[in-house]
N, C-alpha and C positions, 0 to 999 in steps of 0.2 A: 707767735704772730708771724704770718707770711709776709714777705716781702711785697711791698707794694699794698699793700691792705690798710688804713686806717687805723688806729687806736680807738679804742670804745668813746674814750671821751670825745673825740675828733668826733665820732659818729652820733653822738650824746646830741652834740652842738648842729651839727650838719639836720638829723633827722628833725632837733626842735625850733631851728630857725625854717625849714620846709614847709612845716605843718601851724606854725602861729597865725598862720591869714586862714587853714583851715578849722580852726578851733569854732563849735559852737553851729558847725553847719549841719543838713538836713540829715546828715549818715550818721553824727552824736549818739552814743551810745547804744550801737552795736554790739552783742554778746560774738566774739570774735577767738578761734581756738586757732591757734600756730601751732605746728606740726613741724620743729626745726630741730638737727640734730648738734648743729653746730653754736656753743654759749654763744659768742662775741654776738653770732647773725638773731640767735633769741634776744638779747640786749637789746642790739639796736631796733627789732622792732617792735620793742615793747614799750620802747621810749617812741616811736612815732605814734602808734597805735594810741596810748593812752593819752596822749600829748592831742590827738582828734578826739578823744573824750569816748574811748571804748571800756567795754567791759574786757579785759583779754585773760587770755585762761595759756598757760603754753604746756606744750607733751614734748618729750624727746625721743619716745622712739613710737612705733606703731601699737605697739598694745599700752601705751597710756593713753594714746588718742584715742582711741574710742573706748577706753573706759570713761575720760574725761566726757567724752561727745556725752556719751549716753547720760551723763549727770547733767552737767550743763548746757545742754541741748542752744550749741550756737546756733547762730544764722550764717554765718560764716567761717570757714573751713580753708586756714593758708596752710597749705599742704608740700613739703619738700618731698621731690616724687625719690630722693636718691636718701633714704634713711637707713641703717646700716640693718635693721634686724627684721624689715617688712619692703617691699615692693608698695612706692606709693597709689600707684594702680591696683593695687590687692586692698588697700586703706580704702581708697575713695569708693569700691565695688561692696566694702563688708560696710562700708557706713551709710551707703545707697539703702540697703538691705536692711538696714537698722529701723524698728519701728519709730516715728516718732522725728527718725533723721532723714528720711527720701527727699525732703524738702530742702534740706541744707543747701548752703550755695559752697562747693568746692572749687578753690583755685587752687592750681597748681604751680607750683616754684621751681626752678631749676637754676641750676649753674649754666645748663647750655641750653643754645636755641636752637632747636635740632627739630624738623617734621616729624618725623617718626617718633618722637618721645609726646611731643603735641600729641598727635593726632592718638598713641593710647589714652594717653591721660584723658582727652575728650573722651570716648570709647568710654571709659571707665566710672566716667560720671563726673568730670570735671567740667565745671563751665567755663573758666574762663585760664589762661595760661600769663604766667608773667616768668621773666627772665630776673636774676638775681643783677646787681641791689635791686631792689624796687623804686618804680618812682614813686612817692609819696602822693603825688598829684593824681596820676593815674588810678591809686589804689582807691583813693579816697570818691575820685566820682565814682571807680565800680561799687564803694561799701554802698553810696548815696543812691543807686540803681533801685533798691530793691523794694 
């Protein structure tokens, strides 16, 4: 665990007292695939994510996400554009191209908030960009969008 970073349970608690006024609202189950490399950051959003009443499916590197895509054909696509074995912009363009998946809604994650990383990730077929942690709040009106 890094310095200054949370405990899973800490994060357990934090993500499920966030998300209890959102339980049961219009975005409720969502088929939802996270694209994260890192466990602790898959934990905690799997504990938010399900805690809003999603279906969530998660991948850790780039060729299980879209194998997964292609089976469980989400609607939604939380994608970490920094995964060790794929360029997340090479992810979101071969699942753009995927039959079946042109329609997904890709967001993109990152550690930093940088223009230049924005603005491929758009490019690349991402619609919407968020900065790491996520806010729970935010995430949940963009599921409730679609």
């Amino acid at each position: 665990m890094m310095p200054g970073m949370a405990k899973p349970k800490e994060e357990d608690e934090r993500a499920s007292s966030n998300v209890r006024r959102l339980r049961r609202q219009p975005s409720a189950g969502r088929r939802v695939l996270v694209v994260e490399d890192h466990l602790d950051t898959v934990h905690s959003m799997a504990v938010m994510l399900k805690s809003m009443g999603h279906n969530v499916q998660f991948a850790i590197n780039g060729f299980a996400a879209i194998d997964i895509a292609r089976s469980f054909r989400p609607e939604f696509i939380l994608l970490d554009l920094g995964l060790p074995d794929f360029n997340g912009d090479e992810i979101a363009r071969q699942i753009k191209w995927e039959p079946g998946l042109e329609h997904t809604r890709i967001i993109a994650i990152t550690g930093r908030s940088d223009d230049e990383i924005r603005q491929r990730a758009m490019q690349a077929g991402c619609e919407d960009f968020f900065v790491k942690p996520l806010n729970p709040v935010a995430l949940e009106e963009l599921l409730a969008k679609r």
